[in-house]
N, CA, C and O atoms as a GROMACS GRO file, in nm:
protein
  580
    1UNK      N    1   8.787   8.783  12.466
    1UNK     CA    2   8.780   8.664  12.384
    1UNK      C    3   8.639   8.642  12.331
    1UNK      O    4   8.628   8.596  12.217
    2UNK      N    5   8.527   8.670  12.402
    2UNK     CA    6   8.403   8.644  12.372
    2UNK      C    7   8.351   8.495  12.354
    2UNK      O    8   8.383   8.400  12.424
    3UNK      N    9   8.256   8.494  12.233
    3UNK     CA   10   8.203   8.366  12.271
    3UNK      C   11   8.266   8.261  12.138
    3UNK      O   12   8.300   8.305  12.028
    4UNK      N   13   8.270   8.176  12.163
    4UNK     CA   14   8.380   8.039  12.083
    4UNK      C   15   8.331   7.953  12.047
    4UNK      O   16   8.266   7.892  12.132
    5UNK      N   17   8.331   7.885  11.872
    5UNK     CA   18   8.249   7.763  11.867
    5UNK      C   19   8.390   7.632  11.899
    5UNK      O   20   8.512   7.652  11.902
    6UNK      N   21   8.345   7.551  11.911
    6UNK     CA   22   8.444   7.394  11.866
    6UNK      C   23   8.345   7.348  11.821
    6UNK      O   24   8.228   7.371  11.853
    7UNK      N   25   8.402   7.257  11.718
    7UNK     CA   26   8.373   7.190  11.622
    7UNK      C   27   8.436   7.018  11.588
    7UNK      O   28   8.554   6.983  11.592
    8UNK      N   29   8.316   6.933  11.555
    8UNK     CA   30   8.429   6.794  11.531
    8UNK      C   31   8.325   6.751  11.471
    8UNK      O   32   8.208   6.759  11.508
    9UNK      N   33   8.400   6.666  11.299
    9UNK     CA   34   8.306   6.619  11.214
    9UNK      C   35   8.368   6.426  11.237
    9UNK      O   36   8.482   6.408  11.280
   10UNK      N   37   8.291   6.320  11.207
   10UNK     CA   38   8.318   6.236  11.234
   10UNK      C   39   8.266   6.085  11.135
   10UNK      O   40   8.155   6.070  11.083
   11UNK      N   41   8.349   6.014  11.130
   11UNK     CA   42   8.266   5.874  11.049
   11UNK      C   43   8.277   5.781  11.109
   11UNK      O   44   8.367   5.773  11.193
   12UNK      N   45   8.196   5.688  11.088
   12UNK     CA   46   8.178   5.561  11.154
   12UNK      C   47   8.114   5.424  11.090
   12UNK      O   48   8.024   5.407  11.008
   13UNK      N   49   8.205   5.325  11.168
   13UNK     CA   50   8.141   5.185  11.105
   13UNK      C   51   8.152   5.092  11.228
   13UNK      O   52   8.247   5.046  11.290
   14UNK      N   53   7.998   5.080  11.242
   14UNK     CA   54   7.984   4.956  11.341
   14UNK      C   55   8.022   5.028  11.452
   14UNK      O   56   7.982   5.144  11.446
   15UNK      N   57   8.102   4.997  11.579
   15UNK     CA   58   8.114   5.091  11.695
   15UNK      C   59   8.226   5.192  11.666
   15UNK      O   60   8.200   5.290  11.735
   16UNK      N   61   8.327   5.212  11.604
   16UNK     CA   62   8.482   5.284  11.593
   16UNK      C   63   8.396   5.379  11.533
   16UNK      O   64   8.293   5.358  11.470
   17UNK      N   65   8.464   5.511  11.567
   17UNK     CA   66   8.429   5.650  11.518
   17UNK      C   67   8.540   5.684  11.492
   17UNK      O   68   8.616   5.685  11.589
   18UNK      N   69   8.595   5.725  11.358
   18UNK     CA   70   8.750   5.821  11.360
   18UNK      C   71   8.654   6.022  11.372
   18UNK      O   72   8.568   6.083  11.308
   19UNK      N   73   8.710   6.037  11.450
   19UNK     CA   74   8.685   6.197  11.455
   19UNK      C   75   8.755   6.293  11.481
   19UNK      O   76   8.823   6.296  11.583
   20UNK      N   77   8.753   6.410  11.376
   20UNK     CA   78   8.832   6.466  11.318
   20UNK      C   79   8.791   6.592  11.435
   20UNK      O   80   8.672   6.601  11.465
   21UNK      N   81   8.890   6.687  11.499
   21UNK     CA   82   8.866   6.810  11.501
   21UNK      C   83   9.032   6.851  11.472
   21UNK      O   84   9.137   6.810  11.522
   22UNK      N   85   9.000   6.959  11.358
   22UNK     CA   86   9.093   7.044  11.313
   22UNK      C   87   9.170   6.984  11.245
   22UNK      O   88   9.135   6.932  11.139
   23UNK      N   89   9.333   6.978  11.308
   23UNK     CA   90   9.397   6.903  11.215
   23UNK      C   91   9.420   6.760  11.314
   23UNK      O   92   9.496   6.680  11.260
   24UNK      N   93   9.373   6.721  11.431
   24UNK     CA   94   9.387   6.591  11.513
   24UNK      C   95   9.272   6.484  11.474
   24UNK      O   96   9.159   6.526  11.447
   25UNK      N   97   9.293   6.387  11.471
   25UNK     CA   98   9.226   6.274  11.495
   25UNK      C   99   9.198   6.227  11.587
   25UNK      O  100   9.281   6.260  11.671
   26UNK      N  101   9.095   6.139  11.644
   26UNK     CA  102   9.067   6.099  11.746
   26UNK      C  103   8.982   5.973  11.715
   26UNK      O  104   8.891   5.974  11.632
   27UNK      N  105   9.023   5.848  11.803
   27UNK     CA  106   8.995   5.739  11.727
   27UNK      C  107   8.889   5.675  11.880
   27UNK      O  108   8.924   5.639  11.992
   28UNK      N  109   8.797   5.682  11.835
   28UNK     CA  110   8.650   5.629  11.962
   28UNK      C  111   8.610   5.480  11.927
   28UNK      O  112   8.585   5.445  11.812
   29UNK      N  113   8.606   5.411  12.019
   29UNK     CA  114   8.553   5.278  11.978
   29UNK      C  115   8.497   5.164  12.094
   29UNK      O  116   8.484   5.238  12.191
   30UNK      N  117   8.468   5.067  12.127
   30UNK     CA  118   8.451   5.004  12.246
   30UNK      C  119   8.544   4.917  12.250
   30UNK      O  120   8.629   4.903  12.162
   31UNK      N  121   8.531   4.823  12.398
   31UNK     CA  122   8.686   4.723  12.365
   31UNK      C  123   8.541   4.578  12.295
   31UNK      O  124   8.419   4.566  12.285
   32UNK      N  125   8.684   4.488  12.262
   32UNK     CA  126   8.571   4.392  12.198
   32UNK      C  127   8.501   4.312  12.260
   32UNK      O  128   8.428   4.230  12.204
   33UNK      N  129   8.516   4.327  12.412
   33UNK     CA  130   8.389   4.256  12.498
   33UNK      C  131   8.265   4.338  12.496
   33UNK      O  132   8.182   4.332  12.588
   34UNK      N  133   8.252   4.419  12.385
   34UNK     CA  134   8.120   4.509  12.414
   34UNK      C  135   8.086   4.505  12.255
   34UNK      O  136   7.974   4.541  12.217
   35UNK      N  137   8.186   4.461  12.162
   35UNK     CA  138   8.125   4.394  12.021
   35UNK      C  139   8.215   4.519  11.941
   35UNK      O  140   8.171   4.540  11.828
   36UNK      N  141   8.319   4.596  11.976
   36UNK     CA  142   8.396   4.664  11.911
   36UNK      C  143   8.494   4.608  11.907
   36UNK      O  144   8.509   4.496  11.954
   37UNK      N  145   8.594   4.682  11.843
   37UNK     CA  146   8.731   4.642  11.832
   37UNK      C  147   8.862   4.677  11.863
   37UNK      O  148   8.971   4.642  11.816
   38UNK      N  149   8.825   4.763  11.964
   38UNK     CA  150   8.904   4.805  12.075
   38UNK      C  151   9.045   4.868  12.011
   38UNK      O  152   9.153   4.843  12.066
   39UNK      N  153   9.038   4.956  11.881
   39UNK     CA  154   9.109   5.039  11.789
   39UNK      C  155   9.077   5.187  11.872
   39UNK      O  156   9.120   5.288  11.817
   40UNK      N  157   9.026   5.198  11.962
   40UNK     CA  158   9.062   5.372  12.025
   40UNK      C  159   8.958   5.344  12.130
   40UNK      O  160   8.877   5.252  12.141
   41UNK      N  161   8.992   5.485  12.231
   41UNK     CA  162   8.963   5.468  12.356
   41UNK      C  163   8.798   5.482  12.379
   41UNK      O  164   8.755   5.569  12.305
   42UNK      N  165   8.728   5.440  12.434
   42UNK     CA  166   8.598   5.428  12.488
   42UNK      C  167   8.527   5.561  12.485
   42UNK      O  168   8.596   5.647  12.539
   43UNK      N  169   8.424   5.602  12.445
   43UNK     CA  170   8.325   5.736  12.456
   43UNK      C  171   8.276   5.709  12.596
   43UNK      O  172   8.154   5.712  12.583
   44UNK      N  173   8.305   5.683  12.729
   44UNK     CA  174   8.279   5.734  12.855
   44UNK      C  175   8.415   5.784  12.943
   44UNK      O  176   8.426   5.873  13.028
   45UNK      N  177   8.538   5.666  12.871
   45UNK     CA  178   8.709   5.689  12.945
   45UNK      C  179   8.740   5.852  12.821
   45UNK      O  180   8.821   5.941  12.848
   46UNK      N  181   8.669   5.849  12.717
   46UNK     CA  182   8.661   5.933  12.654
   46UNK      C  183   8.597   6.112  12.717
   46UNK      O  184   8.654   6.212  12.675
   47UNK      N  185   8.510   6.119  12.788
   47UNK     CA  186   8.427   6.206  12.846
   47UNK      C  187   8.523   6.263  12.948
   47UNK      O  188   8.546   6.382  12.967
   48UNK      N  189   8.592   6.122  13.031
   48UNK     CA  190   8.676   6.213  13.119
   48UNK      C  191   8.773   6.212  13.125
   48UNK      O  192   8.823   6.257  13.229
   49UNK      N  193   8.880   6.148  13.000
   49UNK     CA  194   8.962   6.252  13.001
   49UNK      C  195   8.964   6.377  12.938
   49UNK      O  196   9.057   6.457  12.940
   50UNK      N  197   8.827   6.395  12.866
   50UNK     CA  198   8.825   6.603  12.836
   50UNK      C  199   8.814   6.634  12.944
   50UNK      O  200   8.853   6.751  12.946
   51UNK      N  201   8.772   6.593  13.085
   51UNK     CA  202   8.722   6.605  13.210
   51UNK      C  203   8.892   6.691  13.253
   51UNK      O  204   8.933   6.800  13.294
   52UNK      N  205   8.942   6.568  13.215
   52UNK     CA  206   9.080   6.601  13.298
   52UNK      C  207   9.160   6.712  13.206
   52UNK      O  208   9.218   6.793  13.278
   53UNK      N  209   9.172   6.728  13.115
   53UNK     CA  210   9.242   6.792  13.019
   53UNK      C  211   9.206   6.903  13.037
   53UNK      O  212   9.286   6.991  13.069
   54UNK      N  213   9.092   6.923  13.022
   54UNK     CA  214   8.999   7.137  13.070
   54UNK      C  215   9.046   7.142  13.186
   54UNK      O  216   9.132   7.228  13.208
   55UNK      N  217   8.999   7.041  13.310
   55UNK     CA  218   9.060   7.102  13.442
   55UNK      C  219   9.211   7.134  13.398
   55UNK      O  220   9.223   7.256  13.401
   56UNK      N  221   9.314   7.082  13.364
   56UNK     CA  222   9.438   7.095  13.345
   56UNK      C  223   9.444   7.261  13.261
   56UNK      O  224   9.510   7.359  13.293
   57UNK      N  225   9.376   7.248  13.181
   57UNK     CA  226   9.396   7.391  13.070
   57UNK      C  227   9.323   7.522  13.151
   57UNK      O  228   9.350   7.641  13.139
   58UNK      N  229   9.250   7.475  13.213
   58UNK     CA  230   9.177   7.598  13.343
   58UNK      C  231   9.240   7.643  13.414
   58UNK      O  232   9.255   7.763  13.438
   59UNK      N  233   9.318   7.502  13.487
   59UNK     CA  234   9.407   7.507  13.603
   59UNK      C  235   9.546   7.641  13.591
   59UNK      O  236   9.588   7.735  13.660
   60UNK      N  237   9.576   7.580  13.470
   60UNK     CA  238   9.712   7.673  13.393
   60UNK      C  239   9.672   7.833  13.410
   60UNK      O  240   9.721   7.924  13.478
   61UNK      N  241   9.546   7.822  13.305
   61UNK     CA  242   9.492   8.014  13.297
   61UNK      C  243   9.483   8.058  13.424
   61UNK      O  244   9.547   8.159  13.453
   62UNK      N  245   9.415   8.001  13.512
   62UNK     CA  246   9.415   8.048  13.681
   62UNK      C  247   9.562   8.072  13.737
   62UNK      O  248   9.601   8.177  13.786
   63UNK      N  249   9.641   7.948  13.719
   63UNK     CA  250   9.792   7.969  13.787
   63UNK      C  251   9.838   8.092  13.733
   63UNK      O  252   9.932   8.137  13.799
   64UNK      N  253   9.806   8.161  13.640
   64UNK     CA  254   9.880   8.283  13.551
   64UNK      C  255   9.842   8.387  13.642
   64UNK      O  256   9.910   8.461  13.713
   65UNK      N  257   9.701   8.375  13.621
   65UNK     CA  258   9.660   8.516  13.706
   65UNK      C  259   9.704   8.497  13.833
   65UNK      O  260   9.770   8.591  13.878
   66UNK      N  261   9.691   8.419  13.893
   66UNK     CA  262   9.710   8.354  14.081
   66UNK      C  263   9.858   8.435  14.101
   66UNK      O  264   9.913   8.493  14.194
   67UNK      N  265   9.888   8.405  13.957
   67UNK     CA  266  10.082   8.428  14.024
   67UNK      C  267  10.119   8.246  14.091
   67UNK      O  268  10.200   8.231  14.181
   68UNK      N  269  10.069   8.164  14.049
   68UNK     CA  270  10.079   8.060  14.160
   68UNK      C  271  10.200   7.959  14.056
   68UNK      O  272  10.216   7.951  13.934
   69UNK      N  273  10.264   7.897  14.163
   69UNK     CA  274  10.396   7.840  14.082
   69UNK      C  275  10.345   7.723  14.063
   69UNK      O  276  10.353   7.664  14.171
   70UNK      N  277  10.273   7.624  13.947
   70UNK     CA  278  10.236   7.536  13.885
   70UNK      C  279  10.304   7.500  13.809
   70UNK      O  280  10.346   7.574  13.720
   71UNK      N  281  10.344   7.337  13.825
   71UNK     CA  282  10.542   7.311  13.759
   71UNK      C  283  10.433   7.120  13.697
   71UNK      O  284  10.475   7.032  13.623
   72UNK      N  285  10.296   7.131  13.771
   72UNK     CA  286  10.271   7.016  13.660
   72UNK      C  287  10.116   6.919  13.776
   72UNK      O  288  10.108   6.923  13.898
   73UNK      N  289  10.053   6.871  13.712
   73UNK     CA  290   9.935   6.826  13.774
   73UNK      C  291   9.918   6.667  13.713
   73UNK      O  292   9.904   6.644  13.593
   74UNK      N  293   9.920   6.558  13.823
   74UNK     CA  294   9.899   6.392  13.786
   74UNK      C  295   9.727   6.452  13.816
   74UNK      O  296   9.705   6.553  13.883
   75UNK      N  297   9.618   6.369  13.753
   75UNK     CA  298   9.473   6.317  13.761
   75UNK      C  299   9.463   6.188  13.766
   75UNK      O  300   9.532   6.121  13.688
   76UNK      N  301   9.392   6.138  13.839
   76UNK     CA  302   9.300   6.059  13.878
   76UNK      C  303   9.182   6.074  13.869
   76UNK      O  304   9.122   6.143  13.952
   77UNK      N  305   9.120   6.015  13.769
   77UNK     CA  306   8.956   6.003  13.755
   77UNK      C  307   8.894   5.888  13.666
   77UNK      O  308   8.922   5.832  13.560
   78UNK      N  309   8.788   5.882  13.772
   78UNK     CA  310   8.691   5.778  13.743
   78UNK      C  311   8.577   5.777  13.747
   78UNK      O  312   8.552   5.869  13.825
   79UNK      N  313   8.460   5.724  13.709
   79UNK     CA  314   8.315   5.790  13.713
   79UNK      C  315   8.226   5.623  13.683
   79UNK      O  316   8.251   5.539  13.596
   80UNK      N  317   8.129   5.622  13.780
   80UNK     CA  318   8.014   5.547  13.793
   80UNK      C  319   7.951   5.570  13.745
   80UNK      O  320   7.935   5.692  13.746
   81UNK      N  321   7.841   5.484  13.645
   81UNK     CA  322   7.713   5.431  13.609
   81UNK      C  323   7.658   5.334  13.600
   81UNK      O  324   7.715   5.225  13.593
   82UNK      N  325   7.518   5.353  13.599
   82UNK     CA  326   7.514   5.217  13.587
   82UNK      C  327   7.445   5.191  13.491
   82UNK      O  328   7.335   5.244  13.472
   83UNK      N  329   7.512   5.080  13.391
   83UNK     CA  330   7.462   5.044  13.245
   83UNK      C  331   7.392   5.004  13.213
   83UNK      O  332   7.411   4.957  13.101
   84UNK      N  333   7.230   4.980  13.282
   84UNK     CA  334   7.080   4.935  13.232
   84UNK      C  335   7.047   5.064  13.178
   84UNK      O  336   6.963   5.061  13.088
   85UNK      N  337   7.087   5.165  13.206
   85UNK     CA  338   7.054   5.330  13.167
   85UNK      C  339   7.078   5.302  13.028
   85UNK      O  340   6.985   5.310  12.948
   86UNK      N  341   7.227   5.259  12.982
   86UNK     CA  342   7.215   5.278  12.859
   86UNK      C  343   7.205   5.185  12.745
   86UNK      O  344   7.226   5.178  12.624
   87UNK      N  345   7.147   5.089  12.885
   87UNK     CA  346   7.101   4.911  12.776
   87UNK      C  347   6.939   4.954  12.766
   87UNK      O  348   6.865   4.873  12.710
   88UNK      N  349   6.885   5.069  12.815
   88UNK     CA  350   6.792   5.099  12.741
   88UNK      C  351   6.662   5.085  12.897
   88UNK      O  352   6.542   5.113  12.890
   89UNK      N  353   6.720   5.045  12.997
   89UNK     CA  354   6.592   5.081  13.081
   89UNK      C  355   6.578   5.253  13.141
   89UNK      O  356   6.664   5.331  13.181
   90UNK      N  357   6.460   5.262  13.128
   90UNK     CA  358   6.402   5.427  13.125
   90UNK      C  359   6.381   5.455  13.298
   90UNK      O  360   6.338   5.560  13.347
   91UNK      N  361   6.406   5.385  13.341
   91UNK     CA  362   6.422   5.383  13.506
   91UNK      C  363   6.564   5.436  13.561
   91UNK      O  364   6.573   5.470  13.679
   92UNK      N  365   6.666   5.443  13.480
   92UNK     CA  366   6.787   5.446  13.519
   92UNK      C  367   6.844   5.532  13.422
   92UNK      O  368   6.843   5.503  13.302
   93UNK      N  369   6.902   5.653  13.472
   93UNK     CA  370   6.953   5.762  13.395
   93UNK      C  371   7.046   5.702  13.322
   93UNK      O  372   7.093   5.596  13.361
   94UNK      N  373   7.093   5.768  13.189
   94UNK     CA  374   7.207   5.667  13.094
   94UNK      C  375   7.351   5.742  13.087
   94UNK      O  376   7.419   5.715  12.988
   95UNK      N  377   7.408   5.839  13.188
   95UNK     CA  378   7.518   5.870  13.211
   95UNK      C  379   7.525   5.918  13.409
   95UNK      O  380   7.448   5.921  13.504
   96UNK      N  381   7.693   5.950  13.375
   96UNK     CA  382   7.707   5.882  13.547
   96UNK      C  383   7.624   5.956  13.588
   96UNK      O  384   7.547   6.043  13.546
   97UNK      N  385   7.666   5.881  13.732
   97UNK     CA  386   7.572   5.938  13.879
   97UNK      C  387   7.717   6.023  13.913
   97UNK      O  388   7.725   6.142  13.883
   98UNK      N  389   7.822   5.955  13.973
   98UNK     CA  390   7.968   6.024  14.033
   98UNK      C  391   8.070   5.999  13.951
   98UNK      O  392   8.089   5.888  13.902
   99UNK      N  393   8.171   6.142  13.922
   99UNK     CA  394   8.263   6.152  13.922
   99UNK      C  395   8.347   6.159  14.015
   99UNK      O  396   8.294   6.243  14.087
  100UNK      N  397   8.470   6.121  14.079
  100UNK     CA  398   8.562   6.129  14.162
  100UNK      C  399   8.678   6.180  14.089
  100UNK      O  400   8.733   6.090  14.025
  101UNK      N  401   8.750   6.328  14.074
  101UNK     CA  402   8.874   6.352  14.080
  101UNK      C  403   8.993   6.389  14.122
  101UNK      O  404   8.984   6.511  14.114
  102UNK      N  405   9.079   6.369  14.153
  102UNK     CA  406   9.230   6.351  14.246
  102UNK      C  407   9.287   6.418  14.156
  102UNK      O  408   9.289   6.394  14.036
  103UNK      N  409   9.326   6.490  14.202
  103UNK     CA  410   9.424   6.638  14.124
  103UNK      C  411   9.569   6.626  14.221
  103UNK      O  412   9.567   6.710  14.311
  104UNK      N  413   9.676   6.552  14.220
  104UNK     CA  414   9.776   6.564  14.192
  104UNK      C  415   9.866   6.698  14.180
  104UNK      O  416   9.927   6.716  14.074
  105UNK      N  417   9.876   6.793  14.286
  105UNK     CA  418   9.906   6.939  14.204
  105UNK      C  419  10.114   6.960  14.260
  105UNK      O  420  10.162   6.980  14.372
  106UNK      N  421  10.187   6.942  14.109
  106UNK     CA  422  10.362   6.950  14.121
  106UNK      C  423  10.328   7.119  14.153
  106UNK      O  424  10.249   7.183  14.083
  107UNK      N  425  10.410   7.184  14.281
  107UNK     CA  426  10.397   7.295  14.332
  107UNK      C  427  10.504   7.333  14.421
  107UNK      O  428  10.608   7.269  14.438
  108UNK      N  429  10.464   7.473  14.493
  108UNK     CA  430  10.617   7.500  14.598
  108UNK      C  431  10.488   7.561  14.667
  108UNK      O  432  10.510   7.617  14.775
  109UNK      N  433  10.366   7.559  14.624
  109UNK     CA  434  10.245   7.680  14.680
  109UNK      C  435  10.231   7.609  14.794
  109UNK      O  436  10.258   7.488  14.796
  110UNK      N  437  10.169   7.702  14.943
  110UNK     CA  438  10.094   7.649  15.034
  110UNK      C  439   9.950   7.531  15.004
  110UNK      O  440   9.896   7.533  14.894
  111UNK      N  441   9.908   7.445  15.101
  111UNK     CA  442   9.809   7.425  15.048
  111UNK      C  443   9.649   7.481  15.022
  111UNK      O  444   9.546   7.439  14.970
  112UNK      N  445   9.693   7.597  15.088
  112UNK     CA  446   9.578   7.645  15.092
  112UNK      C  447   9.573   7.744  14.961
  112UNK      O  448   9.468   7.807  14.954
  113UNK      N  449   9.643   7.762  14.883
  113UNK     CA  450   9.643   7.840  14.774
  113UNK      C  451   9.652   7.717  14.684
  113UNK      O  452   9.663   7.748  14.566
  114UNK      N  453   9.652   7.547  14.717
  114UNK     CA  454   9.658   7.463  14.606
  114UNK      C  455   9.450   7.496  14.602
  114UNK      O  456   9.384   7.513  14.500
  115UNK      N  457   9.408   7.496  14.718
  115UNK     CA  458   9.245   7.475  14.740
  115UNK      C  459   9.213   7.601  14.634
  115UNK      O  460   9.137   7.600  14.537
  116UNK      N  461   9.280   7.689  14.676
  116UNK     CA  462   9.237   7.811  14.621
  116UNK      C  463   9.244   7.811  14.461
  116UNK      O  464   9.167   7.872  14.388
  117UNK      N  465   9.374   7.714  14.412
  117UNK     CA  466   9.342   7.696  14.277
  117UNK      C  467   9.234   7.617  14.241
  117UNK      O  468   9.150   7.667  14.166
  118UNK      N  469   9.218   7.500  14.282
  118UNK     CA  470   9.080   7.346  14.288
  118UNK      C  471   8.963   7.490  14.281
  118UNK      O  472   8.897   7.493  14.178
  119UNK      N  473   8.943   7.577  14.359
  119UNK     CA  474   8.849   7.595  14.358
  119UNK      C  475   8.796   7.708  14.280
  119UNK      O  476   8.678   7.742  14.286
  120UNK      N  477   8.911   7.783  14.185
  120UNK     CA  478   8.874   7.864  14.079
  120UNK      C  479   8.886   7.798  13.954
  120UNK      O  480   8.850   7.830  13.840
  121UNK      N  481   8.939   7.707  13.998
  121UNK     CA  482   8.983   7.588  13.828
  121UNK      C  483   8.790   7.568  13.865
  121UNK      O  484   8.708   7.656  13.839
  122UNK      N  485   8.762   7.463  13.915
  122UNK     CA  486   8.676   7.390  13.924
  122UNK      C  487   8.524   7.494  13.863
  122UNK      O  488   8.451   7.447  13.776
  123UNK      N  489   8.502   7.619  13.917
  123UNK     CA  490   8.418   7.752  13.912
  123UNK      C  491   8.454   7.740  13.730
  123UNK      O  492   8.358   7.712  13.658
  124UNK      N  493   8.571   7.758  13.675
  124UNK     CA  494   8.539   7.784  13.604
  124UNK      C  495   8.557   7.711  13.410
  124UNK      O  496   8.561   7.750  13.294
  125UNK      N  497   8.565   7.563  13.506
  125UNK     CA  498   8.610   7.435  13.353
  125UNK      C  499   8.505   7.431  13.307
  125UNK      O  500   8.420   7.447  13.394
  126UNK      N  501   8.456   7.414  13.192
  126UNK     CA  502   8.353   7.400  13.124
  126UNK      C  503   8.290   7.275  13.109
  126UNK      O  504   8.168   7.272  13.086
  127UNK      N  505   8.365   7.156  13.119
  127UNK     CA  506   8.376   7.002  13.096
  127UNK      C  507   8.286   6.972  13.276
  127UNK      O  508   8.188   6.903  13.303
  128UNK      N  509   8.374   7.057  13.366
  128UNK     CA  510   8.333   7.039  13.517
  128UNK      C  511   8.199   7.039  13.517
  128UNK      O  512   8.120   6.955  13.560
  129UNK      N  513   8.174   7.182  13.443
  129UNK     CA  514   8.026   7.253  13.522
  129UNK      C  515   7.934   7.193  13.408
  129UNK      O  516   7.827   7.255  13.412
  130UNK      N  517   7.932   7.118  13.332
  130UNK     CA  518   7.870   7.043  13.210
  130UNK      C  519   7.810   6.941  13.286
  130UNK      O  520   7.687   6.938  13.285
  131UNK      N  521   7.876   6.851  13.357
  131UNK     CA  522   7.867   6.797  13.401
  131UNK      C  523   7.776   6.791  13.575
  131UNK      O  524   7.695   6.712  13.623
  132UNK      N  525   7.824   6.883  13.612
  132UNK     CA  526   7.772   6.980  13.757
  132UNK      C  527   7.599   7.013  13.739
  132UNK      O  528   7.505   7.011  13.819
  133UNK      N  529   7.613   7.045  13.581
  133UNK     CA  530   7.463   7.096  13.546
  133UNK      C  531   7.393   6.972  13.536
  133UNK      O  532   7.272   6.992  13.549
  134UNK      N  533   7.425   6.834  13.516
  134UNK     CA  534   7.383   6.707  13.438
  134UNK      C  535   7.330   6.676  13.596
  134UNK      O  536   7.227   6.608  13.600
  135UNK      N  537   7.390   6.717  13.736
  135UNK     CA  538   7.336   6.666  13.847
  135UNK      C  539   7.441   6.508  13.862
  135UNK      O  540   7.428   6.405  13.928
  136UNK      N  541   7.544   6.560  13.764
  136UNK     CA  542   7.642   6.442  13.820
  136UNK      C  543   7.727   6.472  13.965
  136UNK      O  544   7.819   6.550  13.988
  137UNK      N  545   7.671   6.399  14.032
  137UNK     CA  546   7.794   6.344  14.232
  137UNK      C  547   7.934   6.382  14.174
  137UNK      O  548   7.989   6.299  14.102
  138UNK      N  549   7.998   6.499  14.199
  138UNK     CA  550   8.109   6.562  14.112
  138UNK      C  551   8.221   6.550  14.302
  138UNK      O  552   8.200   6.622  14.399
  139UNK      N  553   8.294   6.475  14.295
  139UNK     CA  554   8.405   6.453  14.416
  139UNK      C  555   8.559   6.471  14.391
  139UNK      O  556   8.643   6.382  14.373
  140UNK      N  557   8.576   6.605  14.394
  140UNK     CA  558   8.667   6.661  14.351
  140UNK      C  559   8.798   6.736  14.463
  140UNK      O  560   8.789   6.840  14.528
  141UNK      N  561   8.936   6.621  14.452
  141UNK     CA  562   8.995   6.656  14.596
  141UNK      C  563   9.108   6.665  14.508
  141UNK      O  564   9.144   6.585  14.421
  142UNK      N  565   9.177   6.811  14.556
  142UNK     CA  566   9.313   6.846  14.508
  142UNK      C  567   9.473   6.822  14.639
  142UNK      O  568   9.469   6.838  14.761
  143UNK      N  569   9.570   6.791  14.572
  143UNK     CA  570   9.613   6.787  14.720
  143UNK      C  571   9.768   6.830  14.624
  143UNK      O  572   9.774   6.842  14.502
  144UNK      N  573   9.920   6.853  14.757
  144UNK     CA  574  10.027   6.898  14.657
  144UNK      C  575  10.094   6.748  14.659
  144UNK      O  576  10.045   6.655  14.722
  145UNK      N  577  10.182   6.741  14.600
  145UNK     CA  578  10.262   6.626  14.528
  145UNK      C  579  10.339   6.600  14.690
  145UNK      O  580  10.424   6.512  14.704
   0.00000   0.00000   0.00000
């Protein structure tokens, strides 16, 4: 496969971003206790669910090779910061400290081949280790349904 660009061009007024990749839309905005208008989902609830979506699309490519019977995965995730970071004090980093994710895994596999997936998914999501590199508290527990 080699190496891959993505791409997303985008416009904006005031906080709402409509952004385009390919032929999808994607509609970014704050809710209106933060002075938006709460027309699409948040750029941090935004961050992780690509969080969750790569683990999910990782998860799959691994189950192929694994041979592992993967019939469907619930997530749970949530992530801490704290928002003087990005109200502008230089004392306080301006994205999270921890992620926490709960991987949900629909299966017939042992659990020790669910770990064994968590832990080649996780090695190799791009969204994960983005994040992993940022020195984000990454708490990541897989378990079967």
């Amino acid at each position: 496969m080699g190496k891959m660009t993505f791409e997303v061009q985008g416009n904006s007024r005031k906080f709402e971003s409509s952004i385009e990749a390919g032929k999808h839309t994607i509609t970014i905005d704050e809710p209106k206790s933060l002075g938006g208008t709460d027309k699409g989902i948040d750029p941090l609830s935004n961050l992780l669910a690509s969080l969750a979506g790569c683990e999910n699309a990782i998860a799959n490519f691994v189950a192929k090779e694994m041979k592992f019977d993967l019939q469907g995965i619930k997530f749970n995730v949530d992530g801490e910061l704290d928002s003087e970071g990005m109200m502008g004090d230089p004392n306080v980093r301006a994205y999270f400290q921890t992620v926490n994710i709960e991987a949900i895994v629909e299966t017939t596999e042992s659990e020790e081949r669910v770990q064994e997936l968590k832990e080649k998914t996780d090695a190799r999501c791009p969204v994960y280790n983005t994040l992993k590199a940022a020195d984000v508290k990454l708490n990541s527990t897989w378990k079967r349904a």
